[in-house]
Each structure stands twice: as C-alpha cells, then as structure tokens.
C-alpha positions in Angstrom: -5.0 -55.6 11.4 -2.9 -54.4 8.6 -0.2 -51.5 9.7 -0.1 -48.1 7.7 2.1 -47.9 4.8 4.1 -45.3 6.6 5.4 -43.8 2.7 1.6 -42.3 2.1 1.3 -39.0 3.7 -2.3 -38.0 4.8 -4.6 -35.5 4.0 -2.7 -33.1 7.1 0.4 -34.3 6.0 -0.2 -33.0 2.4 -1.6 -29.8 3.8 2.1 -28.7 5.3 4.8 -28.6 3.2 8.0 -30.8 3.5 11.1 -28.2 4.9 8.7 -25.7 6.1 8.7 -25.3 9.7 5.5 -24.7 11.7 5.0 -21.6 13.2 5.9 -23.4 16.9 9.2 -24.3 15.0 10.2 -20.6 14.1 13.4 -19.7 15.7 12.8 -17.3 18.5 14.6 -13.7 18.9 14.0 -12.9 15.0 12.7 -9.6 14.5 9.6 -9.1 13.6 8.9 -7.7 10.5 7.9 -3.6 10.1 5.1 -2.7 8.3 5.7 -0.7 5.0 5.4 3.0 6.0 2.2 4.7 4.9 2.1 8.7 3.9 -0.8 9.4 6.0 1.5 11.2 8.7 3.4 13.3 6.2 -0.1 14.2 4.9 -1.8 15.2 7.8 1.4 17.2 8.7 1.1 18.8 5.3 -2.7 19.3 5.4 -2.1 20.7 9.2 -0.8 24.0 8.7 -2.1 27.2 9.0 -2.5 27.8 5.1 -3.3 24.0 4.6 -2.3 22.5 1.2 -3.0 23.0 -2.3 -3.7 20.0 -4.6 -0.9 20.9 -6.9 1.2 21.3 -3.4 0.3 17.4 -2.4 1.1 16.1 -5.6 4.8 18.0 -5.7 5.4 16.7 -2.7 4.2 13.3 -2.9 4.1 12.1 -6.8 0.7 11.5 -6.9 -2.5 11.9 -9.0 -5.0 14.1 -8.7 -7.5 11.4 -8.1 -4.6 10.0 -5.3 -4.9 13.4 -3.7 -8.5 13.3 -3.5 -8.9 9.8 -2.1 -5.5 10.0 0.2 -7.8 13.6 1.5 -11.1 11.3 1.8 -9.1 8.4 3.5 -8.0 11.7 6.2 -12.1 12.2 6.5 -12.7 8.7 7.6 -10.1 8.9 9.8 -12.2 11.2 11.9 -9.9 14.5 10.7 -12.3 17.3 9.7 -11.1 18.4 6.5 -11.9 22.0 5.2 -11.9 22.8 1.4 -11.2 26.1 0.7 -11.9 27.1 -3.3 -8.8 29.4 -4.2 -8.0 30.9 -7.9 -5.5 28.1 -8.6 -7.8 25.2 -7.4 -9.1 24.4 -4.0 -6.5 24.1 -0.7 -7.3 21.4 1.6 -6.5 22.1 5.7 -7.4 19.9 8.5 -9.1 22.3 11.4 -8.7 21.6 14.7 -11.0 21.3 17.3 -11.4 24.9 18.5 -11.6 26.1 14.8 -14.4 23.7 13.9 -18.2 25.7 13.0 
C-alpha cells in the first residue's frame, strides 16, 4: 500500500485557505463587530410628531431623494407603523398615528 504524497492538498484542504484561521481558531475576547447604524429610528422619531413630516422636511434632514423618502416611508409601513398621509399646499406630510388615533 502506497503512502500519500503528503505535498498534495485535498479537495478540503484546497477549500480553506493557507494563514486563515478557522472560526474555532479566532482569538476569543475580540469584540464583536456593530452593525452599520440604520436611519429608521431618526425617521420614525421625525415621522412621530404631532405635525408629522413634510417630504421636503425628510429630505433636509436626511440628504435623500424623493423616491428615498417614499420607500424609507413604505419600509416604516412594513414595519407595522401606520403611516398617515396628509395632502398639504406644499406637498403631502407624512405622520405615524398611534394607536388611540388610529380610524
């Protein structure tokens, strides 16, 4: 029986990288690594009071599009936030209702 040649690598071998550790291998203790922070707090924060938000108000104070605006607003929707759309002479203002306000 012949012995492996022990400077092939196999198929696993091949599969991890040389001078990677495995996951098993990673030094405990490190940190773990935050997610990127998302707007949707600021947003619903914005979209929560009393006179809710304009589009043009949304987009001063977050850079966006118009088309940002809408879909950040439709994102709140799916979130299970009841969003109402008020049409004003400037363009419509968005406001999240609460419970006790809701038809």
């Amino acid at each position: 029986m012949t012995q492996p040649n022990p400077s092939t690598r196999t198929r696993a071998d091949a599969a991890q990288p040389k001078g990677k550790p495995t996951p098993s291998e990673q030094p405990k203790g490190k940190p773990a690594r935050s997610a990127k922070p998302t707007r949707s707090a600021p947003l619903t924060r914005l979209l929560r009071r009393k006179t809710g938000a304009s589009m043009a108000q949304v987009q001063a104070a977050f850079g966006w599009q118009p088309h940002t605006v809408r879909a950040a607003i439709s994102a709140q929707r799916k979130a299970g936030h009841w969003v109402e759309r008020t049409p004003n002479d400037t363009g419509p203002v968005y406001r999240i209702v609460t419970d006790e306000a809701k038809p």
